[in-house]
C-alpha positions as CSV (number, residue, x, y, z in Angstrom):
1,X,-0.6,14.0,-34.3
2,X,-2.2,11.7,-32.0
3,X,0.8,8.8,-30.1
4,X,-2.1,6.8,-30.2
5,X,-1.5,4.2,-33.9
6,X,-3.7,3.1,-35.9
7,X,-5.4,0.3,-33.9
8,X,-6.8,-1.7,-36.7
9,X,-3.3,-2.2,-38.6
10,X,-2.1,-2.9,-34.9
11,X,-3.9,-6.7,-35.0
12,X,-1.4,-7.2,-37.8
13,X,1.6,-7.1,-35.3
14,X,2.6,-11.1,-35.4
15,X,2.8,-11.9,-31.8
16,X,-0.5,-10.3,-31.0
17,X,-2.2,-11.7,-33.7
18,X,-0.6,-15.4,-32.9
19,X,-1.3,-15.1,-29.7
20,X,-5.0,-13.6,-29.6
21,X,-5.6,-16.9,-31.8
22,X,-3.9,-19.4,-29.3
23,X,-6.4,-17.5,-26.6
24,X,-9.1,-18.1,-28.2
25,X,-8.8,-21.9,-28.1
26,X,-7.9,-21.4,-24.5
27,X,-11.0,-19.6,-23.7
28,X,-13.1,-22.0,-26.1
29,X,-11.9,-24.7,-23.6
30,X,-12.9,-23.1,-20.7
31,X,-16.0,-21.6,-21.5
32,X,-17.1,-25.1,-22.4
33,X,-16.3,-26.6,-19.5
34,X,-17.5,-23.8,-17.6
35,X,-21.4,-24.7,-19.4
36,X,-21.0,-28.0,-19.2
37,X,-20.2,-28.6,-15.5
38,X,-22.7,-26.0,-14.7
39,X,-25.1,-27.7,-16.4
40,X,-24.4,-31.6,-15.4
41,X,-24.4,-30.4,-11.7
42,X,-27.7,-29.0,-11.8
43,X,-29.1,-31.9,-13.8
44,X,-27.9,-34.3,-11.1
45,X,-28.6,-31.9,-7.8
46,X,-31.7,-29.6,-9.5
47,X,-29.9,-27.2,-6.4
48,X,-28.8,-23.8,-7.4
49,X,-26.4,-24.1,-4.4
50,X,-24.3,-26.6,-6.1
51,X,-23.5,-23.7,-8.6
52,X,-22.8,-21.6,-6.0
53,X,-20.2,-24.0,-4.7
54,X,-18.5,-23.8,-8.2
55,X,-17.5,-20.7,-7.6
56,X,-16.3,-21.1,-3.9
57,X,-13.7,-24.1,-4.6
58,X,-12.2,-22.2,-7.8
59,X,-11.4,-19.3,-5.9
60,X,-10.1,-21.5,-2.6
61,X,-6.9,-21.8,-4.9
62,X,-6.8,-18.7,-6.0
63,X,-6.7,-16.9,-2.4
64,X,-4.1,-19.2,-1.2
65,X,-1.7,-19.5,-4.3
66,X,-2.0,-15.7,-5.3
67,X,1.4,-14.3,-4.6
68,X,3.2,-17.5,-5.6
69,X,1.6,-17.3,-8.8
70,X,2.7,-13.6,-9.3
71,X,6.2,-14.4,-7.4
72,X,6.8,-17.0,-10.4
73,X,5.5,-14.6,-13.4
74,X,7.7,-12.0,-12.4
75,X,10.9,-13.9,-11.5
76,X,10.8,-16.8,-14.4
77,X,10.2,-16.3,-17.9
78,X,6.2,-15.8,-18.6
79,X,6.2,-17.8,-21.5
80,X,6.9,-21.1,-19.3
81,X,4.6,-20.4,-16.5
82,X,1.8,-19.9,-18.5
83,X,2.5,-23.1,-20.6
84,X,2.8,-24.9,-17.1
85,X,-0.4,-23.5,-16.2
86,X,-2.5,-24.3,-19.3
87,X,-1.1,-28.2,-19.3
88,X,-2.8,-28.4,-15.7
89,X,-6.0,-26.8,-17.4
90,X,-6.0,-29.3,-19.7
91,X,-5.3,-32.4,-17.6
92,X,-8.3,-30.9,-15.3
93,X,-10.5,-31.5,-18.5
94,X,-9.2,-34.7,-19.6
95,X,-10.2,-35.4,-16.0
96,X,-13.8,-34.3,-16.0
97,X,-14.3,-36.3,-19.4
98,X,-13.1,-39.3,-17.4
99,X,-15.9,-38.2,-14.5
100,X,-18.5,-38.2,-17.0
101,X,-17.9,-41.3,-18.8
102,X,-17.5,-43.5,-15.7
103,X,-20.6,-41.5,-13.9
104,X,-18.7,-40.9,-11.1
105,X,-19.9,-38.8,-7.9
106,X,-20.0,-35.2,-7.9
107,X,-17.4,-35.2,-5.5
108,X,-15.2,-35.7,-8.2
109,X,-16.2,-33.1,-9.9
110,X,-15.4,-30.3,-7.3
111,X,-12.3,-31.7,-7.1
112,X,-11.1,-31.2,-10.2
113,X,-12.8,-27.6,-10.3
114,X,-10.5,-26.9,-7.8
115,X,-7.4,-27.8,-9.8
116,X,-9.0,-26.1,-12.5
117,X,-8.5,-23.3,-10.0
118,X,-5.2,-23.8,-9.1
119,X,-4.1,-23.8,-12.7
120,X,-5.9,-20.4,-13.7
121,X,-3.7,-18.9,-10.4
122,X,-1.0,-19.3,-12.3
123,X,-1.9,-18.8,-15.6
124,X,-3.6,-15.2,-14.9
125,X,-0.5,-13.5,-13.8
126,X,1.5,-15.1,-16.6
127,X,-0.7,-14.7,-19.6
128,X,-1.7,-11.3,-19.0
129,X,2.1,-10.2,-18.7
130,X,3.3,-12.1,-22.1
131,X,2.2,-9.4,-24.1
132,X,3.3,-5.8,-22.7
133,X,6.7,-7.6,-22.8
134,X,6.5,-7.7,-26.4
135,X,5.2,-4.3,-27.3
136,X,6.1,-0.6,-26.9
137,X,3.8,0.9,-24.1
138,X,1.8,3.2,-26.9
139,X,0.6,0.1,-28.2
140,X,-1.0,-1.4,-25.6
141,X,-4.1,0.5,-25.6
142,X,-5.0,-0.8,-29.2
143,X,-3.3,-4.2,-28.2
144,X,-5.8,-4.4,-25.4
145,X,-9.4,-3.7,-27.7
146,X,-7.9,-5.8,-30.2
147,X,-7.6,-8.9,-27.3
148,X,-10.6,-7.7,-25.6
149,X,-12.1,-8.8,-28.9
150,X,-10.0,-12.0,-29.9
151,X,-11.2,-12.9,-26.0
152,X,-15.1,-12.0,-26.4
153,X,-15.3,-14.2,-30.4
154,X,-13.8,-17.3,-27.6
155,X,-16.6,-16.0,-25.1
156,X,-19.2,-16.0,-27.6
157,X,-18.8,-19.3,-29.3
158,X,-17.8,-21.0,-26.7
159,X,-21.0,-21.2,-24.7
160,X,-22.7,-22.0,-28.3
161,X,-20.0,-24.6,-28.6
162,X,-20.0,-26.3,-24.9
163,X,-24.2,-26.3,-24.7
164,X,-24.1,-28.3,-28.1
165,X,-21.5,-30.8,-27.2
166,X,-23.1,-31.1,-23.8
167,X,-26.2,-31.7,-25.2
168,X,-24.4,-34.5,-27.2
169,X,-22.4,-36.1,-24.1
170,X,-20.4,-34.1,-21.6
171,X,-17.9,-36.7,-22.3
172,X,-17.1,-35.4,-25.4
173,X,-17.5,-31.4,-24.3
174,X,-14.5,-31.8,-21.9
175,X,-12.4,-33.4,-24.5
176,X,-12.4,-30.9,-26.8
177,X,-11.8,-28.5,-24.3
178,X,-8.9,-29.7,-23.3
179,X,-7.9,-29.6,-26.9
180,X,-8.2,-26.1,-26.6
181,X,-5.5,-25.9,-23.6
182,X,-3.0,-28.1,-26.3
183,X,-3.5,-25.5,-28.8
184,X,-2.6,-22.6,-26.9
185,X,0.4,-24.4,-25.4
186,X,1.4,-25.2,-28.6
187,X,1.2,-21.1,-29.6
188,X,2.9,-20.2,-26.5
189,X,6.2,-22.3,-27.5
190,X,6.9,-20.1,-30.5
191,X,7.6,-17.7,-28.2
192,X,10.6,-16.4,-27.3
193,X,11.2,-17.5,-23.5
194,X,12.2,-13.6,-21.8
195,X,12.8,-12.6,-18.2
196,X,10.7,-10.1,-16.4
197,X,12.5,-7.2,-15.8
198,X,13.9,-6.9,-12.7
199,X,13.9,-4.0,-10.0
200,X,17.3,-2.9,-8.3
201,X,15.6,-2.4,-4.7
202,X,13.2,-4.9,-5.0
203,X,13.7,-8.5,-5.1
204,X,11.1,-10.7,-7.1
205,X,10.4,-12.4,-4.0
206,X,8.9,-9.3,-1.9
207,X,5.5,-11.3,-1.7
208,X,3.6,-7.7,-0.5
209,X,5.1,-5.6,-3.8
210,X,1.9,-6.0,-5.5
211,X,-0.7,-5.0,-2.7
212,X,1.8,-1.9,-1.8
213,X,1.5,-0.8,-5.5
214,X,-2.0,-1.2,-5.5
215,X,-2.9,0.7,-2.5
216,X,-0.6,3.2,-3.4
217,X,-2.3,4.4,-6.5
218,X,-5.8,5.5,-5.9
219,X,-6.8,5.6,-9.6
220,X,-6.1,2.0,-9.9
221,X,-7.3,1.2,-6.9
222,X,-10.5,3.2,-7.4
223,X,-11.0,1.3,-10.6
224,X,-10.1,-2.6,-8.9
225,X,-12.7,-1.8,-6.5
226,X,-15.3,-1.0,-8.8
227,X,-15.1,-4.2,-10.4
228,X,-14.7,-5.9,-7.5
229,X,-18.2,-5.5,-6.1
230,X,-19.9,-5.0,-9.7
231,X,-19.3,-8.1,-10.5
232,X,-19.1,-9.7,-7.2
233,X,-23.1,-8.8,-6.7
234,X,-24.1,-7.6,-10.2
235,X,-24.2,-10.5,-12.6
236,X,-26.1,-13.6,-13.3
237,X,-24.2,-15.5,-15.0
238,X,-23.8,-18.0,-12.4
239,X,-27.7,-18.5,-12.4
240,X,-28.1,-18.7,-15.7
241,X,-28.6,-22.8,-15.1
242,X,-31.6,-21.9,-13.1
243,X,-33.2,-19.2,-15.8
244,X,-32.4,-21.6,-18.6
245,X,-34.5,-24.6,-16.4
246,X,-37.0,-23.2,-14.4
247,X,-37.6,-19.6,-15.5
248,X,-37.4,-19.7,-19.4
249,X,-38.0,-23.6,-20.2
250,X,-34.8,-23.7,-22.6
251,X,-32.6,-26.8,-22.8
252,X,-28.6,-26.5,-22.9
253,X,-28.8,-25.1,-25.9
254,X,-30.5,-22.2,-24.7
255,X,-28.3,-22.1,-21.9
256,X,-25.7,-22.2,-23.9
257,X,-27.1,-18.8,-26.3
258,X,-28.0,-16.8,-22.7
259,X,-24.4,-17.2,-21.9
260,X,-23.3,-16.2,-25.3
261,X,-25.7,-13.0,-25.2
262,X,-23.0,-10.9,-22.7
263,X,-20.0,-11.8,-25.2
264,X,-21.8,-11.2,-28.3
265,X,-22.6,-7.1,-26.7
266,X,-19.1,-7.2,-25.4
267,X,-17.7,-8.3,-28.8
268,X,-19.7,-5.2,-30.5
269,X,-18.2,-2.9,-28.3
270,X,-14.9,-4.6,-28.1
271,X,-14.5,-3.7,-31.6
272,X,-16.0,-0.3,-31.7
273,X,-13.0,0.3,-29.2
274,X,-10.8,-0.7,-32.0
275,X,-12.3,2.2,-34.4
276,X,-13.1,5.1,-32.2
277,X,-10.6,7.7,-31.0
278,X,-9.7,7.6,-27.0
279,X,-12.3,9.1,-24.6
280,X,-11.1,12.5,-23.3
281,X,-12.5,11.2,-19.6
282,X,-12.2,7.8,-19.7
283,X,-12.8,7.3,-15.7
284,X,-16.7,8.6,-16.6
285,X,-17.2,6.6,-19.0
286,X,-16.4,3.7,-17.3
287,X,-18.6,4.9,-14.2
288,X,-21.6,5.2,-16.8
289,X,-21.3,1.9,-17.9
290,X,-21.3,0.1,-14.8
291,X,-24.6,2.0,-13.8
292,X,-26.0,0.3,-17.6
293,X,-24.6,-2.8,-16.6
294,X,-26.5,-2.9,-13.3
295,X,-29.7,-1.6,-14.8
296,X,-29.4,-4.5,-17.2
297,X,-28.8,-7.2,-15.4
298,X,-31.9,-6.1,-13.2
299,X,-34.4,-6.1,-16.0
300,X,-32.7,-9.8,-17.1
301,X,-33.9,-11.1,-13.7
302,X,-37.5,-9.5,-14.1
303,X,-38.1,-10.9,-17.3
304,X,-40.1,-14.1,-18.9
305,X,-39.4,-13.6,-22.5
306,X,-36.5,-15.2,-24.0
307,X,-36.1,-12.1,-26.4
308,X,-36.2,-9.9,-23.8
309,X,-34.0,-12.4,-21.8
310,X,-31.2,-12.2,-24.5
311,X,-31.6,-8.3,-25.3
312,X,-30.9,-7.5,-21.1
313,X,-27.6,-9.5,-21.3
314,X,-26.3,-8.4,-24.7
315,X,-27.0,-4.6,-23.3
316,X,-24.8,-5.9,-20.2
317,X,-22.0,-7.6,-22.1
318,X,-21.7,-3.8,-23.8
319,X,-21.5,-2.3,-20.6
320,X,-18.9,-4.4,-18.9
321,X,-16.7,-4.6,-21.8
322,X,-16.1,-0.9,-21.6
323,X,-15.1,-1.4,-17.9
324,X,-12.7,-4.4,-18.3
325,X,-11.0,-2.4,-21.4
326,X,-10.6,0.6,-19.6
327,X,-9.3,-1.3,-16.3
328,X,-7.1,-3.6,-18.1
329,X,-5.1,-1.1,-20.0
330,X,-5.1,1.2,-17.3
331,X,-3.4,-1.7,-15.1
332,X,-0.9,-2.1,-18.3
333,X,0.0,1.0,-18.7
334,X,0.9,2.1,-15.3
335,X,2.5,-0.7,-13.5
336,X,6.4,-1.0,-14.2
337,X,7.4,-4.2,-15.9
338,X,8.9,-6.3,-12.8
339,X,5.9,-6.1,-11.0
340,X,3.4,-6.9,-13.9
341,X,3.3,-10.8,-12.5
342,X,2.5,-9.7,-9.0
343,X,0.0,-6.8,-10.0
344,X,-1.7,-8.8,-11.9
345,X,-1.8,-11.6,-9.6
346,X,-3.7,-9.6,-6.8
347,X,-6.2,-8.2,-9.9
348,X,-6.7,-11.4,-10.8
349,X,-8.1,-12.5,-7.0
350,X,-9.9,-8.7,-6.6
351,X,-11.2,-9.2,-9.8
352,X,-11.3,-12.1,-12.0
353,X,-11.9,-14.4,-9.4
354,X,-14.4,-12.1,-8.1
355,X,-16.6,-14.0,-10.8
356,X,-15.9,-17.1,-8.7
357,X,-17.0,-15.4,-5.8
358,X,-19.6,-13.8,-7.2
359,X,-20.7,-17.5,-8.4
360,X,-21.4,-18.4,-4.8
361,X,-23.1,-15.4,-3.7
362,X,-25.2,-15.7,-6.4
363,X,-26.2,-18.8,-5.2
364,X,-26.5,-18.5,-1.8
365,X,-29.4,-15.6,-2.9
366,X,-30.5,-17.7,-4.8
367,X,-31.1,-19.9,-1.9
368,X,-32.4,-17.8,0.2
369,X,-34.4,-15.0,-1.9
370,X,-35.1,-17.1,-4.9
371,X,-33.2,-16.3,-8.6
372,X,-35.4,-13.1,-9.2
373,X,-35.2,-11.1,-6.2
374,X,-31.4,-12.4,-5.8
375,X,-30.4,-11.0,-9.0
376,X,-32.5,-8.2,-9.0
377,X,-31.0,-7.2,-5.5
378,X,-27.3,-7.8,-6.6
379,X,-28.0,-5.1,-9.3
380,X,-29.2,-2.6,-6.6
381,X,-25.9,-2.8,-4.2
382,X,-24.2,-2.7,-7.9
383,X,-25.6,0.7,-8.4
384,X,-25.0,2.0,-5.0
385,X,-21.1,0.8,-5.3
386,X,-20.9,3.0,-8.7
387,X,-22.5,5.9,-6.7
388,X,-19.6,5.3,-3.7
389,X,-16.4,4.9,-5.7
390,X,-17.3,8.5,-7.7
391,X,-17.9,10.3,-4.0
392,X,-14.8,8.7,-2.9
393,X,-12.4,8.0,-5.9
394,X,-12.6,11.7,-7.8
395,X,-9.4,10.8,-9.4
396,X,-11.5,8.1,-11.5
397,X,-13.4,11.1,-13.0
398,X,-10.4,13.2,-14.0
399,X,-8.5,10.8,-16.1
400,X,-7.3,11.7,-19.6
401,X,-6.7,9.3,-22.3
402,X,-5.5,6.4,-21.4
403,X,-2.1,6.6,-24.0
404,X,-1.1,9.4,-22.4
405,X,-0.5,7.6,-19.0
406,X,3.2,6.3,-18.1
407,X,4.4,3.6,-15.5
408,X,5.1,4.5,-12.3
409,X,8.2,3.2,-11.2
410,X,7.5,4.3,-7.5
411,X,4.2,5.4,-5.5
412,X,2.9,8.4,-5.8
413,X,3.8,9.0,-1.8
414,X,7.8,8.4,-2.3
415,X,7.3,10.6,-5.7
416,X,6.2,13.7,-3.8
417,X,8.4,13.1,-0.9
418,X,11.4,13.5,-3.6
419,X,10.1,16.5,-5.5
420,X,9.5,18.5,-1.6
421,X,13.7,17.2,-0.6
């Protein structure tokens, strides 16, 4: 019999369920004001390159606040970091409602994107930790679709949600996105307040534990890199402003459906990962996919047709969701508890704020090349870094299941070593 449970009677585990909710509103909040700051900034500058800079001053924080974020998820109790981290989101948002209302200058703006930044430093580390805390390590595969999902219904309607109220007033988008924070603070203080784990040899404070874990494990690092430069160069997400305007004629509205295309495909796959039994090679699966993504995100920047337009991303959202599940559980299932806050600190940078940075390089082709030929040439180095990590990361390939993996309390170097003496 399988170790793997039953992943749809998983979602009825309390603390997953309560917190995939409180999420949600999270992500609501900052999808939102992700569409709606986009959107003012190009209908004041009608200059792609202020998108790009969206991207560069959220990640700024992130680079520089990286391994005191994962220092404080792995040495104070999860729970209260991330509750920290969400009331700065929040206060960000209140702030940008007060931008819009009073018209004040874009400066103001970037400014409080970069807090924005600084808060989802911290809360990365944190919120991503809360949960293998709570849950036996043979759960966490299903625990991860079934949040995948929960994460991907926020992705969705939130775009929906943020072009409508922006098309209202942006005032009122960034208010009720910072309602979103409240909720999820609210969820978080139901639960119970734990310690991380701690290692005997190494203290919390060892700011280089993370990176040394990392590098020490090639299938995790194989899989990091991947995403790295997938999404770094591969999506359009970030240019979707410019599509929306100049390319497709839609208003926000529209904008607000072409960046809820991706979710809605990642959503359908999410949950087909909830149904489906474990892929015997998971690590080729995941290289497959990220060959469709690219392929996808190439004929989005070639098209005219708003059908068309919608059918490229909804292919990609299926695609990358198959990657981000397969990378996140394999970060979950491998790394030891104490250095879950640190681990998933540097992912975080190397991967999720790769979106940042992808933002700006997006941009910057944008200036130079022009949307199109940007985008389409993104998706070519995106299928040329798939080709690379397979020649030089075999061990992606040969992965089992992913239940079947175990934590590794030390690298794989000082685990040899021991077995020779």
């Amino acid at each position: 019999m399988s170790e793997e449970p039953a992943r749809v009677e998983l979602f009825k585990t309390p603390y997953l369920r309560s917190f995939a909710g409180g999420r949600v509103a999270s992500v609501i909040g900052a999808q939102i004001v992700s569409v709606t700051a986009g959107f003012q900034l190009y209908e004041i500058t009608h200059d792609p390159w202020s998108l790009g800079l969206v991207g560069l001053v959220e990640l700024a924080p992130a680079l520089v606040l990286m391994l005191p974020a994962g220092i404080a998820a792995d040495r104070y109790p999860r729970r209260n970091v991330a509750m920290f981290a969400n009331a700065m989101l929040a206060l960000a948002a209140l702030g940008l409602a007060a931008v819009s209302a009073l018209r004040l200058p874009v400066a103001s703006m970037y400014v409080l994107l970069c807090f924005i930044g600084v808060a989802r430093a911290f809360a990365a580390p944190s919120v991503g930790s809360i949960i293998p805390q709570l849950l036996p390590p043979r759960q966490l595969p299903g625990a991860m679709a079934w949040l995948s999902s929960s994460y991907e219904i926020a992705a969705i309607s939130g775009p929906a949600i943020g072009g409508f109220l922006a098309a209202v007033t942006p005032t009122l988008a960034f208010g009720v996105a910072g309602l979103g924070q409240l909720i999820f603070i609210a969820v978080l203080s139901t639960f119970p307040a734990l310690p991380p784990q701690h290692d005997q040899q190494r203290a919390p404070s060892d700011f280089l534990a993370g990176f040394q874990f990392i590098k020490s494990n090639p299938l995790f690092l194989s899989a990091i890199t991947l995403d790295l430069f997938v999404v770094l160069f591969g999506g359009a997400v970030a240019l979707l402003p410019v599509f929306a305007r100049d390319i497709l004629h839609v208003g926000p509205m529209g904008l607000g459906w072409l960046r809820a295309a991706p979710s809605l495909g990642a959503l359908t796959m999410a949950l087909i990962l909830t149904r489906i039994r474990p892929w015997a090679r998971p690590g080729k699966v995941m290289l497959i996919a990220v060959v469709g993504f690219a392929l996808a995100n190439i004929c989005f920047a070639l098209s005219t047709n708003v059908a068309v337009s919608l059918l490229c991303l909804y292919v990609a959202g299926l695609c990358d969701e198959i990657s981000v599940v397969v990378r996140s559980t394999l970060q979950q299932l491998i790394t030891p508890d104490y250095l879950r806050g640190r681990v998933a600190a540097v992912n975080y940078v190397f991967v999720g704020f790769s979106n940042e940075l992808g933002a700006f390089e997006s941009g910057a082709a944008a200036s130079f090349f022009g949307p199109i030929w940007g985008t389409v040439g993104g998706g070519i180095i995106s299928l040329l870094v798939a080709g690379s990590v397979a020649i030089v990361f075999p061990q992606l390939r040969r992965i089992g299941p992913l239940h079947t993996l175990r934590a590794l309390d030390i690298a794989p170097q000082e685990r040899e070593t021991q077995v020779t003496a």
